[in-house]
Structures are given as structure tokens and as C-alpha cells.
N, CA, C and O atoms as CSV, one atom per row, in Angstrom:
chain,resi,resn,atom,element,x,y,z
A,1,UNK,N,N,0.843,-1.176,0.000
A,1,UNK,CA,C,0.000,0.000,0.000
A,1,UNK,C,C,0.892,1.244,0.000
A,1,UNK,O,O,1.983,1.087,0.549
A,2,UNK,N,N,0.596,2.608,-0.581
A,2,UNK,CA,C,1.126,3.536,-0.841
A,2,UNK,C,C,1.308,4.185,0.552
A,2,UNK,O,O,0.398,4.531,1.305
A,3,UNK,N,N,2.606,4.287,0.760
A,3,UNK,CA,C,3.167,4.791,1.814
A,3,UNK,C,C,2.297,6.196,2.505
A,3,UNK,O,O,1.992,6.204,3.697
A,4,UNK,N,N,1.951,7.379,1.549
A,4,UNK,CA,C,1.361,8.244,2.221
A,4,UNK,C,C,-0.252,8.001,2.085
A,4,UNK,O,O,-0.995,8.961,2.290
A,5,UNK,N,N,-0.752,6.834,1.771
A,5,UNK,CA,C,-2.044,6.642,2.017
A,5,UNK,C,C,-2.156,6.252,3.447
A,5,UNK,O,O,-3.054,6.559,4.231
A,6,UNK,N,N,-1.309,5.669,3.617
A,6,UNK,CA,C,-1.284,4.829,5.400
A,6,UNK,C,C,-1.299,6.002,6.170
A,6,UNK,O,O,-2.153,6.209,7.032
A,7,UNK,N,N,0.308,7.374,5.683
A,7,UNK,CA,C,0.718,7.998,6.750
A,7,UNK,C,C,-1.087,9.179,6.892
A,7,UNK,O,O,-1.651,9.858,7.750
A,8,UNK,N,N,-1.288,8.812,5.604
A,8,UNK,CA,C,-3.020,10.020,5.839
A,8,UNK,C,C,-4.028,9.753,6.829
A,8,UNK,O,O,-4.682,10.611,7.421
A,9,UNK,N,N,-4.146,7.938,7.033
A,9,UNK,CA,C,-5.192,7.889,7.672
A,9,UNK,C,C,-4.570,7.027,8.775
A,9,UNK,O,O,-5.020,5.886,8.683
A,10,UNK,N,N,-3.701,7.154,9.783
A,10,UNK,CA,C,-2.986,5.882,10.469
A,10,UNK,C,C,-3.163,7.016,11.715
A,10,UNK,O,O,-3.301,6.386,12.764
A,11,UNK,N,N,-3.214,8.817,12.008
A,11,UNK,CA,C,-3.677,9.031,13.199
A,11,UNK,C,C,-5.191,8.689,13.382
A,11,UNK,O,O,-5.467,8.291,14.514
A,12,UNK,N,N,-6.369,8.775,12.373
A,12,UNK,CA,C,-7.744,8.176,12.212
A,12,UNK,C,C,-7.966,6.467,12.865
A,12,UNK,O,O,-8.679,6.067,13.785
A,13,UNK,N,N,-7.310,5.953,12.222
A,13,UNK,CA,C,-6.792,4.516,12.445
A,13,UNK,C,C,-6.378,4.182,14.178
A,13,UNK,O,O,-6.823,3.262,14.866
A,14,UNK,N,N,-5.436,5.206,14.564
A,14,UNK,CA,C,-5.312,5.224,16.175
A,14,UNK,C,C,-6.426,5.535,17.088
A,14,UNK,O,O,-6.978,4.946,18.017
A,15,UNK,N,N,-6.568,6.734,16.460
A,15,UNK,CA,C,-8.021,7.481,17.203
A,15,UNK,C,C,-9.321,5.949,17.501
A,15,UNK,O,O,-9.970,5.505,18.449
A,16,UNK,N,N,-9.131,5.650,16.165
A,16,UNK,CA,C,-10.759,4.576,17.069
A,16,UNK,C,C,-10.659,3.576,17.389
A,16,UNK,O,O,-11.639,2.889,17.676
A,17,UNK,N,N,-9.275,3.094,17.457
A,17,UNK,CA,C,-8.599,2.044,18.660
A,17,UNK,C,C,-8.788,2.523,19.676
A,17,UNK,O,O,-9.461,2.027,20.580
A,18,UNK,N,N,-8.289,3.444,19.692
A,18,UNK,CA,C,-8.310,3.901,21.240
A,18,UNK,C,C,-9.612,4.153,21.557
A,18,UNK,O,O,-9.557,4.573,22.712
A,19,UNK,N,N,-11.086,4.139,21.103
A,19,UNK,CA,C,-12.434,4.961,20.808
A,19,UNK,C,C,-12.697,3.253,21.453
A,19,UNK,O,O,-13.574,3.254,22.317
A,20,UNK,N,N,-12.252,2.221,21.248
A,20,UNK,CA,C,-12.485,1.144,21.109
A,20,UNK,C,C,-12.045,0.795,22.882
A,20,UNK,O,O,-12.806,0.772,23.849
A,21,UNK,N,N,-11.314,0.676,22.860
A,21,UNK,CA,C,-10.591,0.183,24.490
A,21,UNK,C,C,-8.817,1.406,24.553
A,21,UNK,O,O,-8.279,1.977,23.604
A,22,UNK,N,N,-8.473,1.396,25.763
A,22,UNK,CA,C,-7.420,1.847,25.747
A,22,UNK,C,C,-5.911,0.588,25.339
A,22,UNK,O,O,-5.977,-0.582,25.715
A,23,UNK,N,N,-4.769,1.096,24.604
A,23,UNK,CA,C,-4.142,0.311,24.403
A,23,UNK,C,C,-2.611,0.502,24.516
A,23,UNK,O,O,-2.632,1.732,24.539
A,24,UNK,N,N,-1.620,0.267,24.583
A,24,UNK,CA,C,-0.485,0.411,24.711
A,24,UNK,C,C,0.112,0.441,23.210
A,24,UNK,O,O,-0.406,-0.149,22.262
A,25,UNK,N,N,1.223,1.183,23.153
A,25,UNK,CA,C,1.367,1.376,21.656
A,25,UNK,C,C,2.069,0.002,20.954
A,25,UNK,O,O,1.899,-0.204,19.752
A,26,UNK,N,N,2.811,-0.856,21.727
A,26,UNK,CA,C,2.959,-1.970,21.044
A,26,UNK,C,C,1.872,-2.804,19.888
A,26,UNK,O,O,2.130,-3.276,18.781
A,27,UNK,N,N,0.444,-2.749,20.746
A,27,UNK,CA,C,-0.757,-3.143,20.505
A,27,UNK,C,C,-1.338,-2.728,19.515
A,27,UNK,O,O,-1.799,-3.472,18.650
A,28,UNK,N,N,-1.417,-1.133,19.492
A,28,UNK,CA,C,-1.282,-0.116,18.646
A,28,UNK,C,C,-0.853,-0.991,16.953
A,28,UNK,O,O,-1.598,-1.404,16.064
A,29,UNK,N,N,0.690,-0.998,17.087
A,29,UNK,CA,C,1.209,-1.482,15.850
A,29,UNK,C,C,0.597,-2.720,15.371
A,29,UNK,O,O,0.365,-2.931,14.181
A,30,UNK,N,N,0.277,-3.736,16.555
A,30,UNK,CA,C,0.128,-5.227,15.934
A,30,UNK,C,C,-1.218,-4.865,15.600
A,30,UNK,O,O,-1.462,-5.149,14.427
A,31,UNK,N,N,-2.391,-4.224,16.342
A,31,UNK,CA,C,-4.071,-4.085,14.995
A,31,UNK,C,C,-4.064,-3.130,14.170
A,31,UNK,O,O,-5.152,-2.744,13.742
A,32,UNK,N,N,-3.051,-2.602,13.800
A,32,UNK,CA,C,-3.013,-1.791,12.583
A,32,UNK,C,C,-2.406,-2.941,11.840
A,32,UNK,O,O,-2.970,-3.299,10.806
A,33,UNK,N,N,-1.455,-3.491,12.189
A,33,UNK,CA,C,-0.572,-4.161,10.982
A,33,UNK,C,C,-1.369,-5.566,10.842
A,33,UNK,O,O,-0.720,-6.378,10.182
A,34,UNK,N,N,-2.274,-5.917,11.176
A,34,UNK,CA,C,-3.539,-7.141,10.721
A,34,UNK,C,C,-4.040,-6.243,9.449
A,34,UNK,O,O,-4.133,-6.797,8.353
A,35,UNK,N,N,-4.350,-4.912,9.585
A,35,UNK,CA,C,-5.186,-4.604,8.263
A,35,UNK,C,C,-3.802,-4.389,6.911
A,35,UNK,O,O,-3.882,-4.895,5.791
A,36,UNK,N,N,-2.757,-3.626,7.351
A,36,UNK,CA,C,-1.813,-3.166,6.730
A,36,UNK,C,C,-0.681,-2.666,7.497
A,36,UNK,O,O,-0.601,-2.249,8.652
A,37,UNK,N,N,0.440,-2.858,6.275
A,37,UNK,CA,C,1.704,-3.019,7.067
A,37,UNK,C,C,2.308,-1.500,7.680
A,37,UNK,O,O,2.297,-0.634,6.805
A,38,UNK,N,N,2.736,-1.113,8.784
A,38,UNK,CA,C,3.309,-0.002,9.328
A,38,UNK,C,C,4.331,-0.346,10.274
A,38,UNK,O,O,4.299,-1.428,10.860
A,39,UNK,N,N,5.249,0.514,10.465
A,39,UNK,CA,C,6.072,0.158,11.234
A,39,UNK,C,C,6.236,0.822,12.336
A,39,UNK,O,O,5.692,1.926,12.375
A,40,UNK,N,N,6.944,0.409,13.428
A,40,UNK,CA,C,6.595,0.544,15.243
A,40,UNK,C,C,6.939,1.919,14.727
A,40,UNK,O,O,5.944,2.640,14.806
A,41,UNK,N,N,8.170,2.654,14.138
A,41,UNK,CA,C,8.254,4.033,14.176
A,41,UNK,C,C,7.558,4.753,13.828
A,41,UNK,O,O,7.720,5.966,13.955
A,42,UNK,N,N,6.616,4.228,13.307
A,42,UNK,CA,C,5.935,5.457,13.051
A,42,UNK,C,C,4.520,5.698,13.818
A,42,UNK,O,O,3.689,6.416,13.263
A,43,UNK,N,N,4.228,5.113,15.087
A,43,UNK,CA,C,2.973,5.287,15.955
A,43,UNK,C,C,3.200,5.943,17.060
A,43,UNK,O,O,2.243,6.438,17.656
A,44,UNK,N,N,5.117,6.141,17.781
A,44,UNK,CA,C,5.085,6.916,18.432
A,44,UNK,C,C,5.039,8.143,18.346
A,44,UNK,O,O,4.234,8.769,19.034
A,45,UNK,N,N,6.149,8.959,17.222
A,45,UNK,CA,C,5.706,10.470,17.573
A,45,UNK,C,C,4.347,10.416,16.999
A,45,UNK,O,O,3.847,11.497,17.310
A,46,UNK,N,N,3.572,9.801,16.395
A,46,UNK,CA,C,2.380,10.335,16.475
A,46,UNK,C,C,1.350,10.495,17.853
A,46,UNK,O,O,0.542,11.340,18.239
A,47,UNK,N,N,1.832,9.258,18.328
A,47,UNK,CA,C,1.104,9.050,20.102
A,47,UNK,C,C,1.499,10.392,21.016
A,47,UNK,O,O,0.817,10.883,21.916
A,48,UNK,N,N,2.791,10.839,20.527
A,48,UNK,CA,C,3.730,11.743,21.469
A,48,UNK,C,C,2.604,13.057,21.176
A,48,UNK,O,O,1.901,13.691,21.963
A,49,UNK,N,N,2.774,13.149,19.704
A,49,UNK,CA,C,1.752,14.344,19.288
A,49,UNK,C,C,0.066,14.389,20.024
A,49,UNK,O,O,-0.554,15.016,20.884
A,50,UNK,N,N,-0.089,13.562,19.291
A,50,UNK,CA,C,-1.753,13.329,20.162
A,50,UNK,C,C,-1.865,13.623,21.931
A,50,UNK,O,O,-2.712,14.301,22.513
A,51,UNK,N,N,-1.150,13.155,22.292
A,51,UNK,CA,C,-1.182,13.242,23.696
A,51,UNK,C,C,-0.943,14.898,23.821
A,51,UNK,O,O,-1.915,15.554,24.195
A,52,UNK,N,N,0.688,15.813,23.436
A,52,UNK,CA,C,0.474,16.800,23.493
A,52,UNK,C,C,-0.690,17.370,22.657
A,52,UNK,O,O,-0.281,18.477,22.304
A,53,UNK,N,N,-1.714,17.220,22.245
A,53,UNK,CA,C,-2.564,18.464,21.601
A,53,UNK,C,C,-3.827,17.530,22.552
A,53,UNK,O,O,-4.913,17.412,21.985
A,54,UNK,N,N,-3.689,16.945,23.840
A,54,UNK,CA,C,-4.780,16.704,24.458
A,54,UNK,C,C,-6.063,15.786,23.722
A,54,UNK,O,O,-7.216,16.011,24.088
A,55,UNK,N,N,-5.832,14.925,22.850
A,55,UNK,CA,C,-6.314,14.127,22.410
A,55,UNK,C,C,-6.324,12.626,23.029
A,55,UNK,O,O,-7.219,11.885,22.623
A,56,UNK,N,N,-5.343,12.087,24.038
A,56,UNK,CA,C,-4.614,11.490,24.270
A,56,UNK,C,C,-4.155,11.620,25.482
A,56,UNK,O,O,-3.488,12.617,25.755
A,57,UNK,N,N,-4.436,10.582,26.504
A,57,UNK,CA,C,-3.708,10.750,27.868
A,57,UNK,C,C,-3.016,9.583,27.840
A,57,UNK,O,O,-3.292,8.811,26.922
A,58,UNK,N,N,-1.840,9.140,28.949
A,58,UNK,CA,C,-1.189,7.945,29.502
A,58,UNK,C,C,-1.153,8.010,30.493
A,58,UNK,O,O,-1.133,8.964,31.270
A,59,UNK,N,N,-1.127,6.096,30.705
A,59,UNK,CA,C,-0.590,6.024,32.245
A,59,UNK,C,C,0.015,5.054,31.795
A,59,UNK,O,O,-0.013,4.583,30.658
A,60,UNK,N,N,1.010,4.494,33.386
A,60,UNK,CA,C,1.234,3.168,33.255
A,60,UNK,C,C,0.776,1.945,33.991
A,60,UNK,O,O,0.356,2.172,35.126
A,61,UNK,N,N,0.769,1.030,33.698
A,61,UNK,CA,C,-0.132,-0.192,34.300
A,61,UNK,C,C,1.086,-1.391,34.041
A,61,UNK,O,O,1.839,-1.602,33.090
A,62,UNK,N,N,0.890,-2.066,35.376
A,62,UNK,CA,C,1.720,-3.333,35.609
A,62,UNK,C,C,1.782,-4.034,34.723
A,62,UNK,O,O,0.908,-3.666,33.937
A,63,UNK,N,N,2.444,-5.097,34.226
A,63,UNK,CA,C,2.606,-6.356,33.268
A,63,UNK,C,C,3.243,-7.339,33.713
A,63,UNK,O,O,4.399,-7.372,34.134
A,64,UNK,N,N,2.043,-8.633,33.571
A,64,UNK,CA,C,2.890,-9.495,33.957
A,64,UNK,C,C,3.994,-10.470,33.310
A,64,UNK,O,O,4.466,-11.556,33.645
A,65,UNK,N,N,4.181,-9.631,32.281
A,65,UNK,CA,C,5.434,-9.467,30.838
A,65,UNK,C,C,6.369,-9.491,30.913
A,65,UNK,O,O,7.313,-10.080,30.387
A,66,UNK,N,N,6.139,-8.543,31.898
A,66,UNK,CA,C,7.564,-7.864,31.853
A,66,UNK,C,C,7.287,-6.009,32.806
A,66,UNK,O,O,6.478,-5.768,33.702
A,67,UNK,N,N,8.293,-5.044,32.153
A,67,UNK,CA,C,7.991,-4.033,32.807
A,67,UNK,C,C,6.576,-3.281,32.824
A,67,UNK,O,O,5.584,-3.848,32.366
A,68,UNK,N,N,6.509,-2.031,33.346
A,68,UNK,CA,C,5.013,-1.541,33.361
A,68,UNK,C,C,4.700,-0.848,31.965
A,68,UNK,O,O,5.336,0.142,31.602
A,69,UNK,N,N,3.693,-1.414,31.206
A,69,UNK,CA,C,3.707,-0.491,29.976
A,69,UNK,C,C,2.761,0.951,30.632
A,69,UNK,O,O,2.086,1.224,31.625
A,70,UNK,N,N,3.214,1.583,29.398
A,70,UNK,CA,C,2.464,3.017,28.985
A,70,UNK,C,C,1.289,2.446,27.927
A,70,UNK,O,O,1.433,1.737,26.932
A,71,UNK,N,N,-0.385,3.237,28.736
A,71,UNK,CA,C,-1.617,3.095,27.922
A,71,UNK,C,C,-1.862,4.757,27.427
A,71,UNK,O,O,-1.793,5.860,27.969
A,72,UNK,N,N,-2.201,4.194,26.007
A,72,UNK,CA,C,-3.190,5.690,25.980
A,72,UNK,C,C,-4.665,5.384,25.784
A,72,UNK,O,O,-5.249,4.325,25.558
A,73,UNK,N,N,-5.090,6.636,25.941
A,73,UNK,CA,C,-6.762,6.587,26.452
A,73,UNK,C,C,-7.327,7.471,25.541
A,73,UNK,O,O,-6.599,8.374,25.130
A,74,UNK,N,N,-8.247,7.417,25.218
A,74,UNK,CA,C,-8.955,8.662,24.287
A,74,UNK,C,C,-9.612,9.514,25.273
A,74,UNK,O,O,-10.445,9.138,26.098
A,75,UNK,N,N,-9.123,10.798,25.099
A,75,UNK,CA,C,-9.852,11.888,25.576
A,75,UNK,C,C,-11.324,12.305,25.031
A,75,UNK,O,O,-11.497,11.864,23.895
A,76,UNK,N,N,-12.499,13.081,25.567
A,76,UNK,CA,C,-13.061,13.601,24.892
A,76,UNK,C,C,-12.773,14.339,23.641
A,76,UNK,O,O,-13.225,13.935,22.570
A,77,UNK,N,N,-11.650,15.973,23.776
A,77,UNK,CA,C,-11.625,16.297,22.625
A,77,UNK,C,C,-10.754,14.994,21.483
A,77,UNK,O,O,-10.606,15.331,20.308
A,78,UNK,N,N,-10.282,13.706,21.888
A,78,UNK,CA,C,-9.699,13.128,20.841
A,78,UNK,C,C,-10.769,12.067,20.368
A,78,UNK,O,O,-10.697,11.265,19.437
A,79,UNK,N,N,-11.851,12.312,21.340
A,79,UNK,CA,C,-13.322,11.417,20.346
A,79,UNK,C,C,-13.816,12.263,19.750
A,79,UNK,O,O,-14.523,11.834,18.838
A,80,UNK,N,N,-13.757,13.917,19.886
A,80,UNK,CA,C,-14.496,14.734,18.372
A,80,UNK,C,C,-13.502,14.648,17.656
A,80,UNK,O,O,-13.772,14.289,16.510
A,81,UNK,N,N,-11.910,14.924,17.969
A,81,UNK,CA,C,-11.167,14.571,16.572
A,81,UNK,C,C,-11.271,13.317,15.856
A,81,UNK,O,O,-10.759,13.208,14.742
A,82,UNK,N,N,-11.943,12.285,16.448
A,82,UNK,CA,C,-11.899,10.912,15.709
A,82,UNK,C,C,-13.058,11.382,14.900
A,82,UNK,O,O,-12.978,11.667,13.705
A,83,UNK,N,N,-14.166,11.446,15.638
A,83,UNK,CA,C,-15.418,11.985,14.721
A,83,UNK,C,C,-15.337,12.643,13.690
A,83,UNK,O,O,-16.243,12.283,12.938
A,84,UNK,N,N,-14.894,13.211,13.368
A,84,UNK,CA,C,-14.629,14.645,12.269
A,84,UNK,C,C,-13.468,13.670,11.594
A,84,UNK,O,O,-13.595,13.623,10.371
A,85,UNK,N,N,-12.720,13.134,11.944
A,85,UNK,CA,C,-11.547,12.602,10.864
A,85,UNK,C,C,-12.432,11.465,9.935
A,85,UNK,O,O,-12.416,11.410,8.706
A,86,UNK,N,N,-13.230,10.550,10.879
A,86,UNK,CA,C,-13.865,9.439,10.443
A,86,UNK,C,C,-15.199,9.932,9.322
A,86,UNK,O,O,-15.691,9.110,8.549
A,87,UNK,N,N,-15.735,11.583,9.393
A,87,UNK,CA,C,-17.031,11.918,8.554
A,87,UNK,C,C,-16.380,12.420,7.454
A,87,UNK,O,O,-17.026,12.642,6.430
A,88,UNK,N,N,-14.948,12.679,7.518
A,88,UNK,CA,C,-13.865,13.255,6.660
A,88,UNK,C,C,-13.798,11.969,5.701
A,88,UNK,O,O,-14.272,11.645,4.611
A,89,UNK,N,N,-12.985,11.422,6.649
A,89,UNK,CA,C,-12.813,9.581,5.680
A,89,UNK,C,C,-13.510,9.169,4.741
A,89,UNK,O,O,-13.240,8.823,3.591
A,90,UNK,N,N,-15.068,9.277,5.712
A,90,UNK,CA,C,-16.537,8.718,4.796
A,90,UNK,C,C,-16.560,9.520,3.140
A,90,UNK,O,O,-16.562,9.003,2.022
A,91,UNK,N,N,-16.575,11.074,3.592
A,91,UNK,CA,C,-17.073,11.589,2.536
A,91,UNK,C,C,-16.019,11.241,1.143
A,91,UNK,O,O,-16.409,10.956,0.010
A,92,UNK,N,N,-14.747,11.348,1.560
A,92,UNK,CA,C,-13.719,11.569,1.126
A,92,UNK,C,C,-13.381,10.217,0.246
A,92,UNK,O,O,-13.030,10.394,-0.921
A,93,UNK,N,N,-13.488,8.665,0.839
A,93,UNK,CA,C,-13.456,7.660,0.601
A,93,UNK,C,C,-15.219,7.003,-0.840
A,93,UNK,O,O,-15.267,6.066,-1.637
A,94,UNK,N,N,-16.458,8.284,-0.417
A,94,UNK,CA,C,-17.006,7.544,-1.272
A,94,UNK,C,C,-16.705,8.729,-2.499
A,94,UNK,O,O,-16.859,8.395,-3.674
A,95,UNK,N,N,-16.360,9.829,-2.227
A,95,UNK,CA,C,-15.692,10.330,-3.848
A,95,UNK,C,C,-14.964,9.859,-4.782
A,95,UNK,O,O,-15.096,10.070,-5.988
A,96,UNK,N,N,-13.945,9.016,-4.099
A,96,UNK,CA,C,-13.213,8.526,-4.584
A,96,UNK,C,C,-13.220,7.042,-5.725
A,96,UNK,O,O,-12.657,6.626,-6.737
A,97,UNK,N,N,-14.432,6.598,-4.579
A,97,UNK,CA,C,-14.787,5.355,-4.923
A,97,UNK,C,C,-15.914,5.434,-6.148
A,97,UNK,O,O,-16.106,4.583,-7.016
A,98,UNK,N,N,-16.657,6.801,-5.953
A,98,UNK,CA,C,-17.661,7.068,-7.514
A,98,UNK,C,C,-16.476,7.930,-8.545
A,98,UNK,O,O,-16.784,7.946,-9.737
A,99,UNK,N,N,-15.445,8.483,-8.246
A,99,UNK,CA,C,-14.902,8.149,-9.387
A,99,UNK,C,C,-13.744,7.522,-10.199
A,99,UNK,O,O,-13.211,8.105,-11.143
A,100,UNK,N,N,-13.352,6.151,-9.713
A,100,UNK,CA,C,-13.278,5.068,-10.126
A,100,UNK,C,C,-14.179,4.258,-10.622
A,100,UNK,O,O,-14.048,3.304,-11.389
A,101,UNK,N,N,-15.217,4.767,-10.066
A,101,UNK,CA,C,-16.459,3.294,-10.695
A,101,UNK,C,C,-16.831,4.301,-11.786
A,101,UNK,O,O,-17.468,3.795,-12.710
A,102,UNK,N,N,-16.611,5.452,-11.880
A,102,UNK,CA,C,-17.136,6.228,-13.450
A,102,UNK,C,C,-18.642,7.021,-13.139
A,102,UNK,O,O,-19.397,7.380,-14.042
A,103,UNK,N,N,-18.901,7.206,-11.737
A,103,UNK,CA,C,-19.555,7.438,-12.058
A,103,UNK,C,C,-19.870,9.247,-11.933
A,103,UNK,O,O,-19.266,9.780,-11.003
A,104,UNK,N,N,-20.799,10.223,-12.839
A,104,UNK,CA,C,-20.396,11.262,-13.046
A,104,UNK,C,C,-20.909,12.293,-11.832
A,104,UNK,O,O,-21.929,12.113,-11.167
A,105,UNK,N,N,-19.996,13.394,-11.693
A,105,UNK,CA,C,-19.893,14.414,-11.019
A,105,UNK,C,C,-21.178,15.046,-10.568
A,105,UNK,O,O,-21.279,16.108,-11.181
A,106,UNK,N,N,-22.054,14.894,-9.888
A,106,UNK,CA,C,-23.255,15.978,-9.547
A,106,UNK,C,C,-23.002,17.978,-9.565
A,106,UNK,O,O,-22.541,18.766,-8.740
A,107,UNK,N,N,-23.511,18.109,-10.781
A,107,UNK,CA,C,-23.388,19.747,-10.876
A,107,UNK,C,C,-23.980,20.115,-9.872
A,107,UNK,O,O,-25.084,19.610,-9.669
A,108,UNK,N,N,-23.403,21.207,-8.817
A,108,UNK,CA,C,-24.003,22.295,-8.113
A,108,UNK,C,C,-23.800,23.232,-7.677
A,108,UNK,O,O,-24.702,23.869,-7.133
């Protein structure tokens, strides 16, 4: 898959994981990379970002793994940024998709 198609929609992609349950960013990488391939570098500074613009909180929580991981959590304002990215997606994804299938432009 085209490298900046991923990097377009992979903070969207975080956002409703996290919308979903809270997760640690390891976790992060492995249910993104079931749909498509990304690599661990590139989910932290985005996590780093999100968290600073308050989208995004952490803590850490025990493991019986190993050491204590770091979770992030979705904030309120980072469930309206999911919202708005995801009505973005929608609109954006069926334009795309009517014109590939041919079909024509609505004048207005």
C-alpha cells in the first residue's frame, strides 16, 4: 500500500482504537498491521503528538510481561477529533470510490 495513504489515515486509524478500548502502543502497531503493514516508528511520535494536543492521555499499568507499559486513552476532545476525521474519511473515501467506478460528477 502507498506509503502516504497509510501515513493520511494511520492518526484516524489510532483514534478509534483507542475509541475502542485503551491500548499500549505496542498493541497499537500489531491491529493496525492485521489490516496493513506499518512500522513501530511510526505510531510513536504520532502518540507523542496526540497526547500533546490533548487528544490522548497515559498512564502506566503493571505487566505481567515484563515491565510496566504506557496506555493511551482517548480523551473527549480526541473522540471529536476521531469523529470529524472518520465523517472526513466517509465523505472523502465515497468520492473517490464514484470516481473510479465512473460514475459522473453531480453539478451544483
Amino acid at each position: 500500500m502507498n506509503a502516504q495513504f497509510k501515513k493520511g489515515v494511520l492518526e484516524m486509524c489510532v483514534l478509534v482504537l483507542l475509541g475502542e478500548r485503551d491500548r499500549y502502543g505496542y498493541e497499537l502497531v500489531q491491529d493496525i498491521s492485521h489490516r496493513f503493514e506499518i512500522s513501530e516508528g511510526s505510531i510513536y511520535p504520532l502518540l507523542r503528538r496526540l497526547r500533546d494536543e490533548g487528544s490522548v492521555v497515559t498512564y502506566l499499568q503493571e505487566s505481567a510481561e515484563g515491565p510496566a507499559r504506557k496506555y493511551y486513552s482517548l480523551t473527549e476532545k480526541g473522540g471529536i477529533v476521531r469523529d470529524d476525521l472518520v465523517a472526513e474519511w466517509q465523505e472523502f473515501a465515497a468520492a473517490v470510490n464514484g470516481l473510479v467506478k465512473g460514475e459522473k460528477h453531480a453539478e451544483g
